[in-house]
C-alpha positions in Angstrom: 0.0 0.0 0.0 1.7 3.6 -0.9 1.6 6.0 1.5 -1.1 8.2 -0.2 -3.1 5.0 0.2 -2.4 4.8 3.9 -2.8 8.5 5.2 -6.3 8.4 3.5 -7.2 5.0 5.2 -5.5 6.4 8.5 -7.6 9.5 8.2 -10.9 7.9 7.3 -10.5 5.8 10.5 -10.2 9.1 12.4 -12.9 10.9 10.9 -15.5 8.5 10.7 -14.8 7.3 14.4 -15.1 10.9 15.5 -18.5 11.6 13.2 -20.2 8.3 15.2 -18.6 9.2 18.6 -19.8 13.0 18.4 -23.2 12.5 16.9 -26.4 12.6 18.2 -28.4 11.5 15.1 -29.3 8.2 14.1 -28.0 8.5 10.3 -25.1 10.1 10.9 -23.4 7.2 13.5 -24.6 5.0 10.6 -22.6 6.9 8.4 -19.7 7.1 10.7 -19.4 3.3 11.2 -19.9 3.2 7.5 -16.8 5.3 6.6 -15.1 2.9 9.3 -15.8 -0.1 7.6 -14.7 0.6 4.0 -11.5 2.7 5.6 -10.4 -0.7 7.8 -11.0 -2.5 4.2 -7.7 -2.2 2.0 -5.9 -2.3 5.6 -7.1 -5.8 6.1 -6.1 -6.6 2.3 -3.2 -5.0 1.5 -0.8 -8.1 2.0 -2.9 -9.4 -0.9 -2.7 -12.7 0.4 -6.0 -14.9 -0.8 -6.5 -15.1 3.5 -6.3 -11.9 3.9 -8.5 -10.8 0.7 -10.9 -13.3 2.4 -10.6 -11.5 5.5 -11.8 -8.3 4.2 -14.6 -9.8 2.3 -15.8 -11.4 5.5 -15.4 -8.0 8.0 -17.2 -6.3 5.2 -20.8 -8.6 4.4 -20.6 -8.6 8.5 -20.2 -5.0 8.9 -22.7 -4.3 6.3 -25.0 -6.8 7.3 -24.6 -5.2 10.7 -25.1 -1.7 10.0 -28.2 -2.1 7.7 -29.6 -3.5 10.8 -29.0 -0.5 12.9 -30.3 1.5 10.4 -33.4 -0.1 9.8 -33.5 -0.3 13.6 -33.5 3.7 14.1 -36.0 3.7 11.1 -38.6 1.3 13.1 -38.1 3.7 16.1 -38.1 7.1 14.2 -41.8 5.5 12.7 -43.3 4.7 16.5 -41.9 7.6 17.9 -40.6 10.2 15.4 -37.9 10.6 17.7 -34.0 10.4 15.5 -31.9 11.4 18.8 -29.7 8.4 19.8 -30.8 8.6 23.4 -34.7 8.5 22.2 -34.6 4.3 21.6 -38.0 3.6 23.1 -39.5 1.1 20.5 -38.9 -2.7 22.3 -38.5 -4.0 18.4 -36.0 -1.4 17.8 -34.2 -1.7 20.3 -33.4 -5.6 19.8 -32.6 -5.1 16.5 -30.3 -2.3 17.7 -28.6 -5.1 20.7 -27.9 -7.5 17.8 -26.8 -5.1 15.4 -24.3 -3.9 18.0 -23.5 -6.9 19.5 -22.4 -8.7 15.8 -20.2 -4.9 14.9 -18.2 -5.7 18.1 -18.0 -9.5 17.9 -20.0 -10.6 21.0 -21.0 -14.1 21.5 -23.1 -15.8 19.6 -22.2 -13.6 16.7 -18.6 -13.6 16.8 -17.5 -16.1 14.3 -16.5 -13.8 11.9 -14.0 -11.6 14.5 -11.0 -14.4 15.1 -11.0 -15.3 11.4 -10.7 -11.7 10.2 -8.0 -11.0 12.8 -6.3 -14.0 11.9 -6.1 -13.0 8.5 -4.6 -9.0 9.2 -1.5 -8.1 9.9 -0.7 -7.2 13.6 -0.8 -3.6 13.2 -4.7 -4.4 11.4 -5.6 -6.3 14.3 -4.5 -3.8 16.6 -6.7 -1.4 15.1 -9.6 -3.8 14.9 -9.1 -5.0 18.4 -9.3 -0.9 19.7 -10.4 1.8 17.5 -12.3 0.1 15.5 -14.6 -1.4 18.8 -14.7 2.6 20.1 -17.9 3.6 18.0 -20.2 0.8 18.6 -19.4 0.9 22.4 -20.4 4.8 22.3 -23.4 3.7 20.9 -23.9 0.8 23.8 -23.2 3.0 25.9 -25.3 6.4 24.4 -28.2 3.5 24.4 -27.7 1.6 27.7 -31.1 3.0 29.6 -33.6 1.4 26.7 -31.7 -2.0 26.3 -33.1 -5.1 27.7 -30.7 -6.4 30.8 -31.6 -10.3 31.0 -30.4 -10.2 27.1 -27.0 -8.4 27.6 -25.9 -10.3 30.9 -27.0 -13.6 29.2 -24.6 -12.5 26.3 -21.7 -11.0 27.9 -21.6 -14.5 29.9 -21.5 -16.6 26.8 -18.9 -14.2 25.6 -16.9 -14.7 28.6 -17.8 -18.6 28.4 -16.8 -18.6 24.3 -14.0 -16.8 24.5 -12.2 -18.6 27.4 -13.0 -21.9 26.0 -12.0 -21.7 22.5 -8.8 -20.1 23.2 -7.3 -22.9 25.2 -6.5 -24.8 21.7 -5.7 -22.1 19.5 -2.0 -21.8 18.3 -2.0 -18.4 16.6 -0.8 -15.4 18.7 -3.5 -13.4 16.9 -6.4 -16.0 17.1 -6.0 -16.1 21.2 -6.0 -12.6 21.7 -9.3 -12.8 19.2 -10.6 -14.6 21.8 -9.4 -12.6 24.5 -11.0 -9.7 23.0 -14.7 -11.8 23.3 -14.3 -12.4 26.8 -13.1 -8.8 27.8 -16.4 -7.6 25.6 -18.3 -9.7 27.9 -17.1 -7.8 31.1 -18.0 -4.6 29.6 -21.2 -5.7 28.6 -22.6 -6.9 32.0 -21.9 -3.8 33.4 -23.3 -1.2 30.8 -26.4 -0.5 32.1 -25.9 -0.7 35.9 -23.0 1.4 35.3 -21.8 2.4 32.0 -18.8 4.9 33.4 -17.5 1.8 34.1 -17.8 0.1 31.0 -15.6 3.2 29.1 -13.3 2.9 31.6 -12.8 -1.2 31.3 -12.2 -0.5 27.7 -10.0 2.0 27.8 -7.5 0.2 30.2 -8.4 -3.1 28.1 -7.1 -1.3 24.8 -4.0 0.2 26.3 -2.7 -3.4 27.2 -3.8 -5.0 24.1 -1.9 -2.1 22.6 0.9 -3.3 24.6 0.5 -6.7 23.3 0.7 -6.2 19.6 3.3 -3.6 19.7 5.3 -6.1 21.4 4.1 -9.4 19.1 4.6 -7.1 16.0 8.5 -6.0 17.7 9.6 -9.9 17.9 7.2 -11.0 14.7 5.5 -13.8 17.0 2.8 -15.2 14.9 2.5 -18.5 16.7 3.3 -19.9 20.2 5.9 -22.1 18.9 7.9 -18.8 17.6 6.8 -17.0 20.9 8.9 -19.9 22.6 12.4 -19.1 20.9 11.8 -14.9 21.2 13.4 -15.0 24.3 16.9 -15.2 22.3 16.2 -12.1 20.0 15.0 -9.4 23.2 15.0 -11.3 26.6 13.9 -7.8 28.2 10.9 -7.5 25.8 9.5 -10.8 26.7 9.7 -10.1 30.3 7.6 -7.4 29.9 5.4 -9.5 27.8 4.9 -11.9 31.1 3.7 -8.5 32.9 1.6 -7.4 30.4 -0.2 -11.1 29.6 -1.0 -11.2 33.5 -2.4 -7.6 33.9 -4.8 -8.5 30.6 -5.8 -11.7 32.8 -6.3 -9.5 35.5 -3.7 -10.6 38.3 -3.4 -7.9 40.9 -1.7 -5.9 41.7 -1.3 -5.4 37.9 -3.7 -2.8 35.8 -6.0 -5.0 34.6 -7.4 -6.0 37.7 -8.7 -2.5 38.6 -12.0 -3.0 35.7 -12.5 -6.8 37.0 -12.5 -6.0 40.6 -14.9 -3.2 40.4 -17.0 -4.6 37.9 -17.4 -8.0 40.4 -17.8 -5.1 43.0 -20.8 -2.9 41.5 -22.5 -6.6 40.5 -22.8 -7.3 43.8 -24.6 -4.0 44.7 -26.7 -4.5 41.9 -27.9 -8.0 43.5 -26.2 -9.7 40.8 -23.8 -11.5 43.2 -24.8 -15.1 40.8 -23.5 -13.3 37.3 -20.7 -12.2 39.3 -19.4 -15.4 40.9 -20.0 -17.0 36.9 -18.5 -14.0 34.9 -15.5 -14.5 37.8 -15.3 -18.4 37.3 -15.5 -18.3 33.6 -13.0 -16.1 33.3 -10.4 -18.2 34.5 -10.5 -20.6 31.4 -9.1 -17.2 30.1 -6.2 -17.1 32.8 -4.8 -20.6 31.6 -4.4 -19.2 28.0 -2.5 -16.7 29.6 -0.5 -18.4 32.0 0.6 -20.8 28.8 1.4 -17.3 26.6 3.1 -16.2 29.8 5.4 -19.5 30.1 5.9 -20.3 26.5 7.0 -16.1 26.4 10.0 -16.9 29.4 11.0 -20.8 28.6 14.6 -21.2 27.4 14.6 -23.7 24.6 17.7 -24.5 22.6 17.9 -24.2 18.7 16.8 -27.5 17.1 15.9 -28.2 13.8 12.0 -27.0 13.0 10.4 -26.9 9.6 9.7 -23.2 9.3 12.4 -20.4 9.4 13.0 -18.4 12.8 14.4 -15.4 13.3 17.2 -15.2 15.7 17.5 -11.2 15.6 15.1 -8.9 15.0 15.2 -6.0 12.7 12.6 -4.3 14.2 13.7 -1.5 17.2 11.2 -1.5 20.0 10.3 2.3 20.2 9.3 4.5 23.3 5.9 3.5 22.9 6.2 0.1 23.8 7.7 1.1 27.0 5.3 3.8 27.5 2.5 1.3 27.1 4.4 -1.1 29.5 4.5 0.7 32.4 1.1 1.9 32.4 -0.4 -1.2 32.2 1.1 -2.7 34.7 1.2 0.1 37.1 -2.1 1.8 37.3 -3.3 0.2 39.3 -2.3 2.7 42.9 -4.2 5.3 40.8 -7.1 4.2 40.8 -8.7 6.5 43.7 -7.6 9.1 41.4 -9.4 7.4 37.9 -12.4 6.6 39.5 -12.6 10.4 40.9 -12.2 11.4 36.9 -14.0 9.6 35.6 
């Protein structure tokens, strides 16, 4: 992809992130996600790989399949109520419509075949993208949206998102593909807490896309695809992958790293809410998640010698790892003492 390609990509992202975000009209955050979706396209297919090509042709029948939906949900509500503000969803029909539109944009259990499959065919920097910015807009419409939505439907999805995402990312291989998963289970904690508190929910995501950031940056440093290149990484920047080990365990949400600060006080407002059953089975679901972890976490420190494999390795990288990795290190795995002081901000 040239670079006049890319900016214009780049800057579509922005723009049509920041029109959904900012709007407060039903067909403009449909034209917003719109510009989103055929921006992230020639991203996702610029390796021209025929998995990659097949990548974008899947994000994009999803996406529009998706979208269409929200639209025709805002339509059924602007008929019933003549009401096109965002925060005006009153119609029961509409809003349904809306839950499954939003819940198949972000990948949430049972519509989230089509996420670890289009990640698996992007590059890392692609994925990163579609694992954060790309998840922003929807979310600003949960959460714009929260009040009208039905609550035994979103809790009975984010668990099966937690469940999903836990359980099929104990056999998966592919760096990319486990974090795919990682990304359905972490949807699921933001989802069971959107209505009761949906403060909360922005905040889970934006600590959750700092340390994914952290993730890829450092995947995409080492070019780790798979675990068994994640195991000989060690030799090319042995201070990296230590900071991998800390990262990997503040996404699983091991105090007193950052990523326990969302779990904890997510499993603490369920319990005010009366919801102490979700939170005990959103808590021991999401340790099937931890194991994955804990084997990214060992394969990321064990020492194995050079031995004959069938695929090339590199044993020096050519990439520099830049400030932002270490930028993104230490804040996500030591925000955690501040959190009197995010909760007060936020």
């Amino acid at each position: 992809m040239g670079p006049d390609a890319a900016l214009i990509s780049t800057m579509s992202l922005i723009i049509g992130t920041i029109i959904t975000v900012s709007s407060n009209h039903w067909v403009m955050a449909w034209a917003g996600l719109e510009i989103n979706t055929l921006a992230i396209i020639p991203l996702i297919s610029k390796s021209h790989h025929p998995r990659a090509i097949e990548a974008s042709t899947k994000y994009f029948l999803v996406q529009a399949a998706a979208s269409a939906t929200l639209l025709f949900s805002s339509m059924i509500n602007a008929w019933t109520t003549g009401q096109w503000d965002i925060t005006q969803m009153t119609n029961p029909t509409s809003c349904l419509l809306l839950t499954l539109a939003i819940a198949t944009k972000l990948g949430l259990a049972p519509f989230h075949f089509w996420y670890p499959e289009v990640l698996q065919g992007s590059s890392m920097t692609t994925a990163l993208i579609l694992s954060t910015l790309m998840k922003f807009p929807p979310i600003t419409i949960l959460f714009l949206t929260s009040h009208s939505l039905n609550p035994t439907l979103l809790t009975t999805m984010a668990i099966l998102s937690t469940a999903l995402g836990g359980w099929m990312g104990l056999n998966q291989t592919q760096t990319r593909k486990i974090l795919a998963f990682s990304s359905i289970s972490h949807l699921g904690w933001m989802t069971i807490i959107i209505i009761h508190d949906p403060q909360l929910t922005l905040l889970t995501f934006y600590l959750y896309s700092l340390i994914t950031s952290t993730l890829f940056l450092t995947l995409n440093t080492t070019n780790t695809l798979t675990l068994s290149t994640l195991m000989t990484s060690w030799t090319k920047t042995p201070m990296l992958n230590v900071m991998l080990l800390l990262t990997l365990l503040s996404l699983a949400g091991l105090p007193p790293l950052t990523g326990f600060m969302p779990k904890w006080l997510i499993i603490q407002e369920l319990t005010k809410q009366d919801m102490t059953t979700s939170a005990t089975l959103i808590a021991m679901l999401s340790l099937l998640s931890l194991f994955f972890y804990l084997r990214l976490a060992y394969y990321s420190t064990i020492t194995l010698s050079p031995n004959s494999v069938n695929h090339m390795k590199q044993w020096s990288t050519s990439k520099q790892a830049n400030i932002n990795i270490a930028i993104t290190t230490a804040l996500s795995s030591m925000l955690l003492p501040l959190s009197p002081l995010i909760l007060t901000s936020t």
